[in-house]
Residue frames as a rotation matrix with the C-alpha (Angstrom) as fourth column:
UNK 1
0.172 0.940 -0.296 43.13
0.767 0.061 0.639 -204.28
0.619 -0.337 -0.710 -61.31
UNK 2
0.108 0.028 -0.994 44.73
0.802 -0.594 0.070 -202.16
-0.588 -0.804 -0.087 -58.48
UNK 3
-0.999 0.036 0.021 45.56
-0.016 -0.793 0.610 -199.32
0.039 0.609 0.792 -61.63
UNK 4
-0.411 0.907 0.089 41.73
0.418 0.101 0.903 -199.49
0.810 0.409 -0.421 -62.30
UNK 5
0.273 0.662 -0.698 40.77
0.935 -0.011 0.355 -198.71
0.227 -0.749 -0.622 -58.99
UNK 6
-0.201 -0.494 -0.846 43.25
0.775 -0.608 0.171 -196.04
-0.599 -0.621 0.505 -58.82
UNK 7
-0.905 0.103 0.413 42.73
0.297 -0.543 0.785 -194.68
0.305 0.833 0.461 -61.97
UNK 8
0.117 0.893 -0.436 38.69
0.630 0.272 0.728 -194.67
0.768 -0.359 -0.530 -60.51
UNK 9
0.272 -0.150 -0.951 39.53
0.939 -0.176 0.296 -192.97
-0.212 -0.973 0.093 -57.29
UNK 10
-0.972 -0.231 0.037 41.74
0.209 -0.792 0.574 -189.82
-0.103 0.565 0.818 -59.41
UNK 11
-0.631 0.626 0.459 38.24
0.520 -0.098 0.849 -189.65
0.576 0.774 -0.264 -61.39
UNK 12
0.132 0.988 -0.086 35.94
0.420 0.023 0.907 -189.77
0.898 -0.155 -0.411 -58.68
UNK 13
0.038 -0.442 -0.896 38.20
0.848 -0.460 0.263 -187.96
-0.528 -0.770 0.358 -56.10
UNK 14
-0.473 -0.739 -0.480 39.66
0.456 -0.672 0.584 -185.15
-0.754 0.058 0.655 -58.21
UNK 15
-0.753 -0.656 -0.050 38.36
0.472 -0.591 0.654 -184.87
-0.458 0.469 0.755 -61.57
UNK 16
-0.230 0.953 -0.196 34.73
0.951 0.263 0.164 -185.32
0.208 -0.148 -0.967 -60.90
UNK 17
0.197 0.447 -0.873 34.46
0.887 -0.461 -0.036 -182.51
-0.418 -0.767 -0.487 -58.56
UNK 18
-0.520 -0.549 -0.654 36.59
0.312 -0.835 0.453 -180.34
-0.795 0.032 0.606 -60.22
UNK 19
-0.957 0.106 0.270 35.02
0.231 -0.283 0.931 -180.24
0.175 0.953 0.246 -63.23
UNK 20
-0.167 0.926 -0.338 31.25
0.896 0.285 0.339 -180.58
0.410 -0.247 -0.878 -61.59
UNK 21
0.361 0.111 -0.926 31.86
0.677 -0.714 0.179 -177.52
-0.641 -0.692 -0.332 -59.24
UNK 22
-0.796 -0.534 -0.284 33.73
0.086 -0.565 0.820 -175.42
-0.599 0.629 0.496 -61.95
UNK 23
-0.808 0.410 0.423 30.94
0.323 -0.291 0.900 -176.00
0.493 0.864 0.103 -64.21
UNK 24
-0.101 0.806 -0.583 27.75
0.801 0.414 0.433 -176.12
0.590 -0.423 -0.687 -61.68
UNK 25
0.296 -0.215 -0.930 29.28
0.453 -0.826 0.335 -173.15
-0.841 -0.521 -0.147 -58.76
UNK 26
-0.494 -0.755 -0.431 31.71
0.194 -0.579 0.792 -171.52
-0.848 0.307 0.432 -60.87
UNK 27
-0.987 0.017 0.158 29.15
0.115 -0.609 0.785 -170.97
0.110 0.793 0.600 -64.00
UNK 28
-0.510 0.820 0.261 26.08
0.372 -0.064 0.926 -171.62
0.776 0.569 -0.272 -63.65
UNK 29
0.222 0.435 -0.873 25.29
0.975 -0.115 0.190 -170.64
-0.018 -0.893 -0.450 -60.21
UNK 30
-0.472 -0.681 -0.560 27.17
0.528 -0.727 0.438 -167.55
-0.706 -0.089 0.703 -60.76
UNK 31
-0.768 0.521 0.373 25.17
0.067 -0.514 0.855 -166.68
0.637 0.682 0.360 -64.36
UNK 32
0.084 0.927 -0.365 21.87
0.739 0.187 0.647 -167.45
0.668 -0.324 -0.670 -61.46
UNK 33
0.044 -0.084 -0.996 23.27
0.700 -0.708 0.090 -164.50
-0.712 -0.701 0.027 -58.93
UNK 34
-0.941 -0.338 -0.009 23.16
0.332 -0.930 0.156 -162.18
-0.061 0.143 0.988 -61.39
UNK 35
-0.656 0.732 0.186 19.54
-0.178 -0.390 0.903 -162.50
0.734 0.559 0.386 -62.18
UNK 36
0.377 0.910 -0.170 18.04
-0.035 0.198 0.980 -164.07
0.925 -0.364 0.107 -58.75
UNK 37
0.747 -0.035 0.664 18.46
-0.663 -0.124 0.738 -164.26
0.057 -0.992 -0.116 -55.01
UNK 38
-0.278 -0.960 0.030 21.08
-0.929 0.261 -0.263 -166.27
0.244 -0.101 -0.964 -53.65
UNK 39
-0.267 0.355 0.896 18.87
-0.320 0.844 -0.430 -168.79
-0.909 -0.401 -0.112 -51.88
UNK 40
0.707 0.707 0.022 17.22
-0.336 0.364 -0.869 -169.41
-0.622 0.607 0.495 -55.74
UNK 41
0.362 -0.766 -0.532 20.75
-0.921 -0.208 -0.329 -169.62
0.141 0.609 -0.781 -57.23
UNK 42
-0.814 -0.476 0.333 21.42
-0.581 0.655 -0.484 -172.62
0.013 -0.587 -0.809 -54.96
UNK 43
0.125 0.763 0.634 18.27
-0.263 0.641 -0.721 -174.29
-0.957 -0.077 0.281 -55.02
UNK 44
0.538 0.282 -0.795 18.24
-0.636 -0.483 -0.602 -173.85
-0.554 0.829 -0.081 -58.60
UNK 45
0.341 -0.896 -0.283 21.60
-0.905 -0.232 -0.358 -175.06
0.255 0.378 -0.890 -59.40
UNK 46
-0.700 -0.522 0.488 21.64
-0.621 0.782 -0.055 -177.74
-0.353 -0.342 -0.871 -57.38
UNK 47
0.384 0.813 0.437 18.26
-0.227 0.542 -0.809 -179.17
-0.895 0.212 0.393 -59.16
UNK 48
0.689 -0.226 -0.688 20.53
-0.716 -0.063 -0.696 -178.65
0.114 0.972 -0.205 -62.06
UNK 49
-0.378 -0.803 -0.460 23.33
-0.508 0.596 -0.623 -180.88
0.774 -0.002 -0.633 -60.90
UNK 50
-0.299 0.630 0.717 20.83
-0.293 0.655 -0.697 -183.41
-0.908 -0.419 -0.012 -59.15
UNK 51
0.922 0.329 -0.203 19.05
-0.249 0.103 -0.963 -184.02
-0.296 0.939 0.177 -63.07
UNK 52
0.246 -0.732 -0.635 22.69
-0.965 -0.120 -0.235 -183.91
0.096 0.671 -0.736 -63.99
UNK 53
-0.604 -0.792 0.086 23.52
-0.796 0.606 -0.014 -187.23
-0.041 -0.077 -0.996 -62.32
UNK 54
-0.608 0.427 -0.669 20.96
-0.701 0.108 0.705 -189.00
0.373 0.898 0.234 -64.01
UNK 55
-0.652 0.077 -0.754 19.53
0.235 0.966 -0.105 -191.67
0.721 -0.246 -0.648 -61.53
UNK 56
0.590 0.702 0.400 16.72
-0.067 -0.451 0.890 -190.99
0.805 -0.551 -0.219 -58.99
UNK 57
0.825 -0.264 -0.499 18.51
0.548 0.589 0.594 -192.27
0.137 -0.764 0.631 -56.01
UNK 58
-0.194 -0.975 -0.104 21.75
0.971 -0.206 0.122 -190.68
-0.140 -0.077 0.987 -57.14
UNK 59
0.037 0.578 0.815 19.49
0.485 -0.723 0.491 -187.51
0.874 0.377 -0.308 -58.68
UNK 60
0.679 0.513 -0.525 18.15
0.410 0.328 0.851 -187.48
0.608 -0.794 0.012 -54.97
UNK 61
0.745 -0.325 -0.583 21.03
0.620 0.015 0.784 -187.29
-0.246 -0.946 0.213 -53.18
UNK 62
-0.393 -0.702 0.594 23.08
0.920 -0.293 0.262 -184.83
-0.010 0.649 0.761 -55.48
UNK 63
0.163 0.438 0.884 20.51
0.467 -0.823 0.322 -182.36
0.869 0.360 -0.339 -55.11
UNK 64
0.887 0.034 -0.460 21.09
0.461 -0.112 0.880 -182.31
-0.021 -0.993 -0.116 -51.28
UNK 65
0.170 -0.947 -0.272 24.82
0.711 -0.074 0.700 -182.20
-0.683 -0.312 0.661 -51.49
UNK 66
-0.087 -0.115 0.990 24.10
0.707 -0.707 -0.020 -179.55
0.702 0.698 0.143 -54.41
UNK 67
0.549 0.472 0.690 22.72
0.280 -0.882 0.380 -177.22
0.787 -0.015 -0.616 -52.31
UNK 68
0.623 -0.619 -0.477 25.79
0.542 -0.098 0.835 -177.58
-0.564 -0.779 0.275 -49.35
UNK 69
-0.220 -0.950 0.223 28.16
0.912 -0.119 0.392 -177.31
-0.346 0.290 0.892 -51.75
UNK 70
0.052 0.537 0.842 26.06
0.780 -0.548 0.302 -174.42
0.624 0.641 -0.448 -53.32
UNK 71
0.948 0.319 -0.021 25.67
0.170 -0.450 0.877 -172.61
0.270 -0.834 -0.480 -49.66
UNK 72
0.491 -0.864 -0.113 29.60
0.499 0.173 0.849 -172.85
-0.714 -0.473 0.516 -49.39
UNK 73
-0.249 -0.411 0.877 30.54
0.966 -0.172 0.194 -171.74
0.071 0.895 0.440 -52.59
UNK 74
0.299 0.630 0.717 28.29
0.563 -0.723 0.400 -168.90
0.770 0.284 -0.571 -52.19
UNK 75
0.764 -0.488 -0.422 30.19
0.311 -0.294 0.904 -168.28
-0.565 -0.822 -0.073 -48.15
UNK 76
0.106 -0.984 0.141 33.69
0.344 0.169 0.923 -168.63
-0.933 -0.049 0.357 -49.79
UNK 77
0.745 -0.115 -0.657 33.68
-0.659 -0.274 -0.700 -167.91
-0.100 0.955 -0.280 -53.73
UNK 78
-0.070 -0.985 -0.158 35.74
-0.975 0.034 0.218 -170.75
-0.209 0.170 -0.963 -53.95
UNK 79
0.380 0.026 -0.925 36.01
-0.826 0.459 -0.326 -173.18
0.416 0.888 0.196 -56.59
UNK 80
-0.581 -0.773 -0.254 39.19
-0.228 0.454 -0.861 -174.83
0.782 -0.442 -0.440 -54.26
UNK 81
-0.612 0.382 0.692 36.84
-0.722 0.086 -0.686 -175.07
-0.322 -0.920 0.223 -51.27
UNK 82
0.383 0.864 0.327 33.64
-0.757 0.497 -0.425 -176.59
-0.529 -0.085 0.844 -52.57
UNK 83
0.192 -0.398 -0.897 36.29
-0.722 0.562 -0.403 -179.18
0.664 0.726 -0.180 -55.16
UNK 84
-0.690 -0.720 0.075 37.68
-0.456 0.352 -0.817 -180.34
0.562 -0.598 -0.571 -51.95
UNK 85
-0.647 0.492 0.582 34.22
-0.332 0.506 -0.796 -181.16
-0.686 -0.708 -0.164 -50.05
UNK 86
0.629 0.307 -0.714 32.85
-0.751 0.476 -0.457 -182.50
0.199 0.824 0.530 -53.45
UNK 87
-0.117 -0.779 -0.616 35.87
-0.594 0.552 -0.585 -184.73
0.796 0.297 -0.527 -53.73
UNK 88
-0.901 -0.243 0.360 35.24
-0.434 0.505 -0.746 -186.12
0.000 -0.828 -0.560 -49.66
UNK 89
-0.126 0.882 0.454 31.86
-0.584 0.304 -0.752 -186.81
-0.802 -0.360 0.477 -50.43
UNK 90
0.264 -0.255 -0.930 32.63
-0.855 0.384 -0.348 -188.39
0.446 0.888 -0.117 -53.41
UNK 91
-0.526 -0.725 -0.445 35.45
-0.352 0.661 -0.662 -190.57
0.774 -0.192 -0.603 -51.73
UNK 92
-0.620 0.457 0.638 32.64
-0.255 0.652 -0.714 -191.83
-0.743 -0.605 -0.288 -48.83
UNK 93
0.498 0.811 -0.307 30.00
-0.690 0.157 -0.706 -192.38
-0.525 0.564 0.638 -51.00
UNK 94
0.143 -0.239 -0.960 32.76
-0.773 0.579 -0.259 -194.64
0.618 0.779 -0.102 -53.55
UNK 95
-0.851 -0.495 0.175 34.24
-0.436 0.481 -0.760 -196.49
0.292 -0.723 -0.626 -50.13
UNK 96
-0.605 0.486 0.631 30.58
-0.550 0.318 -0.772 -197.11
-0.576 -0.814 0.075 -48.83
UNK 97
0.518 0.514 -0.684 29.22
-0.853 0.254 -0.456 -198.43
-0.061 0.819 0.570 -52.00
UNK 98
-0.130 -0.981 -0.144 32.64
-0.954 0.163 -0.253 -200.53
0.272 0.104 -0.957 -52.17
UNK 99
-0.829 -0.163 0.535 31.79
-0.534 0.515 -0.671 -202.38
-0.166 -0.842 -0.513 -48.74
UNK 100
-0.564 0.689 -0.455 29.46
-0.049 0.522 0.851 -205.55
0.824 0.502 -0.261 -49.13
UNK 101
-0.488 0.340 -0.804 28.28
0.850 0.392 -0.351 -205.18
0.195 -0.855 -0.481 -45.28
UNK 102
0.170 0.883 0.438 25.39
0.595 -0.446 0.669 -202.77
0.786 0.147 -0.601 -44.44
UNK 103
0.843 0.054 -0.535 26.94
0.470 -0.556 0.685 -201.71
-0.261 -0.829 -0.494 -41.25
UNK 104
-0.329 -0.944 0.010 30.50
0.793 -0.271 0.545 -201.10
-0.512 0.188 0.838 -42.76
UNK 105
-0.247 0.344 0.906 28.78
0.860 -0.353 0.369 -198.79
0.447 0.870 -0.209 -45.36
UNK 106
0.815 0.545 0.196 26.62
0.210 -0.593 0.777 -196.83
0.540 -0.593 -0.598 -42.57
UNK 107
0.559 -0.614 -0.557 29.86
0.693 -0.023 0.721 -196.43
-0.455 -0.789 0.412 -40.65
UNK 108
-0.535 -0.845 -0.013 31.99
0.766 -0.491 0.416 -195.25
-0.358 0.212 0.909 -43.40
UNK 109
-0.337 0.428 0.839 29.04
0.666 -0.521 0.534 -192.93
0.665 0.739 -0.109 -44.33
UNK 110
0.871 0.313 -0.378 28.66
0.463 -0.266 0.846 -191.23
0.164 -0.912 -0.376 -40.80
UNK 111
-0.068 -0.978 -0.197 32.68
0.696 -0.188 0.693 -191.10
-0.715 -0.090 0.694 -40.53
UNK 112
-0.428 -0.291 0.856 32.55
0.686 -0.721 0.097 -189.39
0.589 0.628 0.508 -44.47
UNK 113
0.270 0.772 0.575 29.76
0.770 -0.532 0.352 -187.30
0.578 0.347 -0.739 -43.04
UNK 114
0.730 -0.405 -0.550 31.49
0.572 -0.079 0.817 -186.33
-0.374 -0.911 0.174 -39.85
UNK 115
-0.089 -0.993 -0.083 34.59
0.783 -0.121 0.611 -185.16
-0.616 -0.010 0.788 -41.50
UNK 116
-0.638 0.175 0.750 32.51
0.730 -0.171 0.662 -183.31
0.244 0.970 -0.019 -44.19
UNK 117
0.857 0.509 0.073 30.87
0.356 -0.690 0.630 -181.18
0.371 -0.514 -0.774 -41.79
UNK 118
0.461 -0.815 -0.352 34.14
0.521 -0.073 0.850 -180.71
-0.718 -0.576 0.391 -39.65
UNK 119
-0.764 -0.510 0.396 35.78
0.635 -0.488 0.598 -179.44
-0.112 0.708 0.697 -43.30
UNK 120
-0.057 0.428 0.902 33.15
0.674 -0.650 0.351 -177.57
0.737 0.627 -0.252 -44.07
UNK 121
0.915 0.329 -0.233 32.65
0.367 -0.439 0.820 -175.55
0.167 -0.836 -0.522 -40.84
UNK 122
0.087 -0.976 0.199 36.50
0.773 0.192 0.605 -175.02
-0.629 0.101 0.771 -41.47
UNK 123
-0.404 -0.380 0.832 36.49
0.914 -0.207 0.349 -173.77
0.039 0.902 0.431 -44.71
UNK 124
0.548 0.697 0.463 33.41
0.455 -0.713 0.533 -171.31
0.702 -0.081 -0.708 -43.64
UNK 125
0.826 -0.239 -0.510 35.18
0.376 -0.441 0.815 -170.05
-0.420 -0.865 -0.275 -40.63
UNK 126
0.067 -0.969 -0.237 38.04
0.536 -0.166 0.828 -169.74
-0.842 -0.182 0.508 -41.88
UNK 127
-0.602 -0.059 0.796 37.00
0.659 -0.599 0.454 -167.36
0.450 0.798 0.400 -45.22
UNK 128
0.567 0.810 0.146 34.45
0.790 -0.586 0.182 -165.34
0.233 0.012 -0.972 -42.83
UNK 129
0.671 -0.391 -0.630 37.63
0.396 -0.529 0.750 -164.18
-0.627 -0.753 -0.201 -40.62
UNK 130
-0.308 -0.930 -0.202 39.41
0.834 -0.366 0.412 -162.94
-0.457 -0.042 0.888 -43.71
């Protein structure tokens, strides 16, 4: 059982994002800047990987966290940046699902969110100043 979870976690930590943001930033947003604004590239894209995760609810909230990760990608050009706040929102979202208490959940989703701003405001600052 604990392999399973870990094996889970790898997926939905690492190889989720990578592959999601590699295909989602790294092509298809990228084929959308050549032919439209940036703001439509990101809107665009992230309706594309919002549809991608197939559930309203999840649909919903993929399209939101499309268009961060979209707005970052588009600061930074970087695949490594937006893998890494893909991957933390990933890892609250698995942890708050996890928990069987409504406040534990709302906690560890405030905490993910917290830290996920805090990284992202990082990652932006810290590619404008080179």
């Amino acid at each position: 059982y604990v392999y399973q979870v870990l094996i889970a976690l790898f997926s939905i930590i690492i190889i989720a994002p990578l592959f999601e943001e590699i295909l989602f930033r790294g092509l298809i947003m990228n084929e959308f800047l050549k032919i439209m604004r940036p703001w439509a590239a990101i809107v665009l894209q992230a309706l594309f990987f919002g549809v991608a995760h197939f559930s309203i609810f999840q649909s919903s909230f993929a399209i939101v966290v499309g268009v961060i990760l979209g707005i970052v990608y588009f600061k930074t050009q970087s695949i490594k940046s937006v893998a890494v706040c893909h991957g933390v929102f990933n890892f609250t979202a698995f942890f708050s699902e996890a928990v069987k208490d409504t406040q534990s959940a709302i906690i560890i989703l405030v905490f993910g969110v917290v830290i996920a701003a805090i990284s992202l405001f990082y990652i932006i600052g810290t590619y404008k100043s080179k």
